[in-house]
C-alpha positions as CSV (number, residue, x, y, z in Angstrom):
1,X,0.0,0.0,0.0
2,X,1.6,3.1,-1.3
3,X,1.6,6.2,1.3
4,X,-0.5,8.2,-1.8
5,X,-3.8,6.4,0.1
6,X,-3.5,8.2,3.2
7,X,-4.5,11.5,3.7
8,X,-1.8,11.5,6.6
9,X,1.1,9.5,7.3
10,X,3.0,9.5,10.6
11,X,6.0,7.5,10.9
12,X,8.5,6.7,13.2
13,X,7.8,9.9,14.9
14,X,9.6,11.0,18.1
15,X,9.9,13.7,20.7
16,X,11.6,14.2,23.4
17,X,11.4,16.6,26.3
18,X,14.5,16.8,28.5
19,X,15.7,12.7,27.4
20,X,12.0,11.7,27.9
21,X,10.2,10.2,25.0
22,X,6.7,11.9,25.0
23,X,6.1,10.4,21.5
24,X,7.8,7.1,20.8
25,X,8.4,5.9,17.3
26,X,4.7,6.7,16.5
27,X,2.9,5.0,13.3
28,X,-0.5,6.6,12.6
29,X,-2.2,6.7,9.3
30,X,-5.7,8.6,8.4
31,X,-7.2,7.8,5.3
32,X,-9.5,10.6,3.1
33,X,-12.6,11.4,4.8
34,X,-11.9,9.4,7.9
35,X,-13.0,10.4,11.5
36,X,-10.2,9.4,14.0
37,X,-10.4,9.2,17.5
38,X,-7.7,9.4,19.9
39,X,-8.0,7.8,23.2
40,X,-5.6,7.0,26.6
41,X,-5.0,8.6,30.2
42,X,-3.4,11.7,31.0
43,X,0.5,11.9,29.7
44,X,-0.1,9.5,26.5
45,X,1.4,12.2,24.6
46,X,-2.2,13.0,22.7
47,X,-2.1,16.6,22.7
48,X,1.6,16.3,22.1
49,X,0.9,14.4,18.9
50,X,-1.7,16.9,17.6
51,X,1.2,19.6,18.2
52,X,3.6,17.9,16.6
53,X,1.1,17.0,13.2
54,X,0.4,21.0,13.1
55,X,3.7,22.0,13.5
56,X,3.2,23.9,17.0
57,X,6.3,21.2,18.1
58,X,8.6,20.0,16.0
59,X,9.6,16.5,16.0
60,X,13.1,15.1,16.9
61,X,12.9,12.5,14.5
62,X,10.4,10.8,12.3
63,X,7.9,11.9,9.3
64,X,4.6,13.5,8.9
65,X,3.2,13.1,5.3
66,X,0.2,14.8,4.0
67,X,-1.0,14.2,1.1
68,X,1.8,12.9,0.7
69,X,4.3,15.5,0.9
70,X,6.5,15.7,4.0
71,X,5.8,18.5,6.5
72,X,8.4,18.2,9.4
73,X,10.4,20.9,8.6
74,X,7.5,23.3,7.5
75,X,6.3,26.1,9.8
76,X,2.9,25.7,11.5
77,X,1.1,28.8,9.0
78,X,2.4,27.0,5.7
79,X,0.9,23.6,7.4
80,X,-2.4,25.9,7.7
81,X,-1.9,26.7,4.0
82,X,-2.0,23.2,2.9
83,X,-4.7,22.1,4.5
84,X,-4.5,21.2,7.8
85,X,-6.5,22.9,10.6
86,X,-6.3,22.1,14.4
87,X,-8.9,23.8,17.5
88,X,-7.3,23.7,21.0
89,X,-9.0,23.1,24.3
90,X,-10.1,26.6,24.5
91,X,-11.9,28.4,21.6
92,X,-9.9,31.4,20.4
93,X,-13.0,33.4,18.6
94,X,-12.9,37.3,18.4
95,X,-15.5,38.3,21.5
96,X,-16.4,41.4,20.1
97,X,-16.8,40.3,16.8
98,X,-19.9,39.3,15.8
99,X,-20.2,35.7,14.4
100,X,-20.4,36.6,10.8
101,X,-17.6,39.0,11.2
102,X,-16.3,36.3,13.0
103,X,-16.4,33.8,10.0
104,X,-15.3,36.4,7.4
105,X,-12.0,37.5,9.6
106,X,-11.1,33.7,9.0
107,X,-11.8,33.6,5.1
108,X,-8.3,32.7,3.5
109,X,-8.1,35.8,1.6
110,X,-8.1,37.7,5.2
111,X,-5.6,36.4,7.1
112,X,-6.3,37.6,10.8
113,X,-8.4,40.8,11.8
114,X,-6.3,43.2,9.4
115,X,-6.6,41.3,6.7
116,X,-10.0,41.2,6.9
117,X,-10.5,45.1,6.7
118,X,-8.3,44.8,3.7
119,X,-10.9,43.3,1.5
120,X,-14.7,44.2,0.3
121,X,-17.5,41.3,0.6
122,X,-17.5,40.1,-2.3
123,X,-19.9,37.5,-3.0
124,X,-17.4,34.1,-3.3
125,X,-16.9,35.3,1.0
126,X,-21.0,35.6,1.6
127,X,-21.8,32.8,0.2
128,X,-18.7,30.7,2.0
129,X,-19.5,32.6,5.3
130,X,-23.6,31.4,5.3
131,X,-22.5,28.0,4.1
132,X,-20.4,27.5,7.0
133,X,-23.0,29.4,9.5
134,X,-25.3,26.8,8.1
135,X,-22.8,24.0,8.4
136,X,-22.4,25.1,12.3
137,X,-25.9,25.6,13.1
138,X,-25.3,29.2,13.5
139,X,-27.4,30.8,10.8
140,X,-29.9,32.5,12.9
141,X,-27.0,34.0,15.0
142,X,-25.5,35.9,12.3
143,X,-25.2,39.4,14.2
144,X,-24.9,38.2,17.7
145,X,-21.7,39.3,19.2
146,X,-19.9,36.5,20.0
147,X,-19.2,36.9,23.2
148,X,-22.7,36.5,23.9
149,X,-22.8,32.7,22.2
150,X,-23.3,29.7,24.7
151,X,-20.0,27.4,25.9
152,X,-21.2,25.8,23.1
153,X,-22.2,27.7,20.2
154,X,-18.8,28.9,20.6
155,X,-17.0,25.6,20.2
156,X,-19.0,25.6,17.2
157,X,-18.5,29.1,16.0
158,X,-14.5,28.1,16.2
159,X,-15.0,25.1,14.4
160,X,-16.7,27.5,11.6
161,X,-13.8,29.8,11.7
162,X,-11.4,26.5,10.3
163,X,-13.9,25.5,8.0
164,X,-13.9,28.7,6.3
165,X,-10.2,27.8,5.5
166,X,-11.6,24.3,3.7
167,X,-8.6,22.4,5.5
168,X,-8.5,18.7,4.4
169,X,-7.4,17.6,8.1
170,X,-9.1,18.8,11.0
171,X,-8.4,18.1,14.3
172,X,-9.7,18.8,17.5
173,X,-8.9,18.0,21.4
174,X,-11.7,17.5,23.2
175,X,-14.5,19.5,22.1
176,X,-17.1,18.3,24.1
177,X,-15.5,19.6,27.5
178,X,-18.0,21.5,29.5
179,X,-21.2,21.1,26.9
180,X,-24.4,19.9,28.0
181,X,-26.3,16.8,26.8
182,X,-27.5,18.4,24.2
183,X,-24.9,20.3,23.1
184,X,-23.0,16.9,23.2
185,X,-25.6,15.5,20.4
186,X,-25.5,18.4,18.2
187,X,-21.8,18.6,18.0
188,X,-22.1,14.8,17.3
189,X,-23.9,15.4,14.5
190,X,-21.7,18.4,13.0
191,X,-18.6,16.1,13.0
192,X,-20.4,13.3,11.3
193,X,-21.5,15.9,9.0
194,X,-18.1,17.8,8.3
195,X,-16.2,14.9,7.5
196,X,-18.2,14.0,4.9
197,X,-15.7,15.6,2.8
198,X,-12.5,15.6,4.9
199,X,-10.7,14.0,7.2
200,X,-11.1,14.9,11.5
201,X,-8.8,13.6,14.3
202,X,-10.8,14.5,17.7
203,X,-8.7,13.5,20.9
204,X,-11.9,12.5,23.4
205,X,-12.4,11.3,27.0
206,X,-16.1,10.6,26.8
207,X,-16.8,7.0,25.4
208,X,-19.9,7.6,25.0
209,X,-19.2,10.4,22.4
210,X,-16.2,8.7,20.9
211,X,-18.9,5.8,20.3
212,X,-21.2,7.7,18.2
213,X,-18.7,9.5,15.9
214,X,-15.5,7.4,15.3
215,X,-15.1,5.3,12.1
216,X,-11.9,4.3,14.0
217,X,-10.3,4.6,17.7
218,X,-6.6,4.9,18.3
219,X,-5.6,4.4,21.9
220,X,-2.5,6.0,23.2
221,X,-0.5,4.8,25.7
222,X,3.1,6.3,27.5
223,X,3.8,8.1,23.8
224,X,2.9,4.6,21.5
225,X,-0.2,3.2,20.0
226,X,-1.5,0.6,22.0
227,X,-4.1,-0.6,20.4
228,X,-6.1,0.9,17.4
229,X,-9.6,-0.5,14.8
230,X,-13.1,-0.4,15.7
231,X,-14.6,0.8,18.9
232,X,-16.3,-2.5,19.8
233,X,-12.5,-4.4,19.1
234,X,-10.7,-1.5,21.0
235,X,-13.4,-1.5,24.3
236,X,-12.4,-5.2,24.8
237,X,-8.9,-5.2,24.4
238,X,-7.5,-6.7,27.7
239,X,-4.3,-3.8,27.1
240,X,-7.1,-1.0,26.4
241,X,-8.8,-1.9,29.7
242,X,-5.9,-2.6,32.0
243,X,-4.2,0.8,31.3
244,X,-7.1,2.8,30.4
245,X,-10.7,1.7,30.5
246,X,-10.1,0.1,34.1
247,X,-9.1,2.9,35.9
C-alpha cells in the first residue's frame, strides 16, 4: 500500500522533552474522509501528537506526510496553508466580533483581523460565510456578538472559523468539554456531518461520544499506540482496559 492512500502519514515519529520520549516511534495513518479518535489517560502524549502533526512542536525525528508531501520541517502557517487545521481546548474566537464577522475575519483571503478590513465582501466570501453558519448551526445567530454565544455555540463558532479555511485535516482536542447533553448530540452530529468531505482527528475522554462518531479509535498509551480498529474491538482489548478503561 503506497503512502498516496493516506490523507496522513506519521511514521517513526519521536519527541523528546528533556531525554524523555513523549512520542515514541509513532505509526498513525488517516485515510480521506476518515473520522479518527484518539483515546488513553493523561501523559499518552495525545495533545503532544496533535502539536507535533500541526507543526506547533517540531519532531526530533520521524515523518509526517500529507497528502503525501513531508511537513516536518515546515512552519505551522504553511501547514495551515495546505490544509490542515487544528482547534485547541479553549476556543480562540474574536469576542467582540460578531459571528459573521467572526467567519469572514477567518476567510483565507483575510488572514487575521487586518486582513479582513483589507478586503470588500465580495460574493465568493457571503456565500462561503452562510454555508459555513449553516454548516455550524449558527445561521440565525449571524449578528450576535460572539461573546454573547453559549460554551457551546462557541466551540461551534470556532470550528466554523477553520472550515472557512476548507482544511482537508481537522483536528480537535476534546470538544465536548463543558457542553451539555444536548450540546454533546448536536456537536455529534456536526462532526459526522463535516467529515463528509475531509478527514477529523478529535482527541476525546467521553466513550460515549467517541462511540457515536469514530469510524476508527486509536488508543494512546506512555507516547505509543496501544491498540487501534473499531470501537467494539478497541473496548475489549484486555491492554485498552488494563491501562485505560479500568481505571
Amino acid at each position: 500500500m503506497s503512502n498516496t492512500d493516506f490523507v496522513l502519514a506519521v511514521e517513526e515519529l519521536s519527541v523528546s522533552f528533556d531525554g524523555f520520549k513523549a512520542i515514541d516511534s509513532l505509526n498513525l495513518y488517516v485515510d480521506r474522509g476518515e473520522l479518527r479518535v484518539v483515546i488513553g489517560p493523561n501523559g499518552a502524549g495525545k495533545t503532544t501528537l496533535l502539536d507535533l502533526i500541526c507543526g506547533k512542536t517540531r519532531a526530533t525525528q520521524g515523518s509526517i506526510k500529507f497528502r503525501n508531501e513531508e511537513m516536518t520541517q515546515l512552519p505551522e502557517f504553511r501547514r495551515v496553508r495546505k490544509g490542515i487545521g487544528r482547534k485547541f481546548q479553549t476556543p480562540s474566537i474574536y469576542e467582540n466580533l460578531s459571528v459573521f464577522q467572526n467567519l469572514e475575519v477567518s476567510f483565507p483571503r483575510g488572514r487575521g483581523v487586518f486582513g479582513a478590513l483589507a478586503f470588500r465582501r465580495t460574493d465568493d466570501v457571503m456565500d462561503r460565510v452562510r454555508s459555513v453558519a449553516g454548516e455550524i448551526g449558527l445561521a440565525g445567530q449571524f449578528d450576535l456578538e460572539a461573546g454573547l454565544l453559549s460554551h457551546g455555540q462557541k466551540q461551534w463558532l470556532e470550528i466554523g472559523m477553520l472550515l472557512m479555511q476548507e482544511p482537508e485535516l481537522l483536528m480537535l482536542d476534546e470538544p465536548i468539554a463543558g457542553m451539555s447533553v444536548r450540546e454533546r448530540e448536536i456537536t455529534a452530529e456536526l462532526l459526522k456531518r463535516i467529515c463528509q468531505n475531509r478527514s477529523m482527528i478529535v482527541i476525546e475522554h467521553d466513550m460515549a461520544f467517541v462511540e457515536q462518531i469514530a469510524h476508527k479509535v486509536t488508543v494512546m498509551h506512555q507516547g505509543k499506540i496501544l491498540a487501534e480498529g473499531a470501537m467494539e474491538q478497541v473496548q475489549n482489548d484486555p491492554r485498552v482496559i488494563d491501562v485505560y478503561l479500568g481505571h
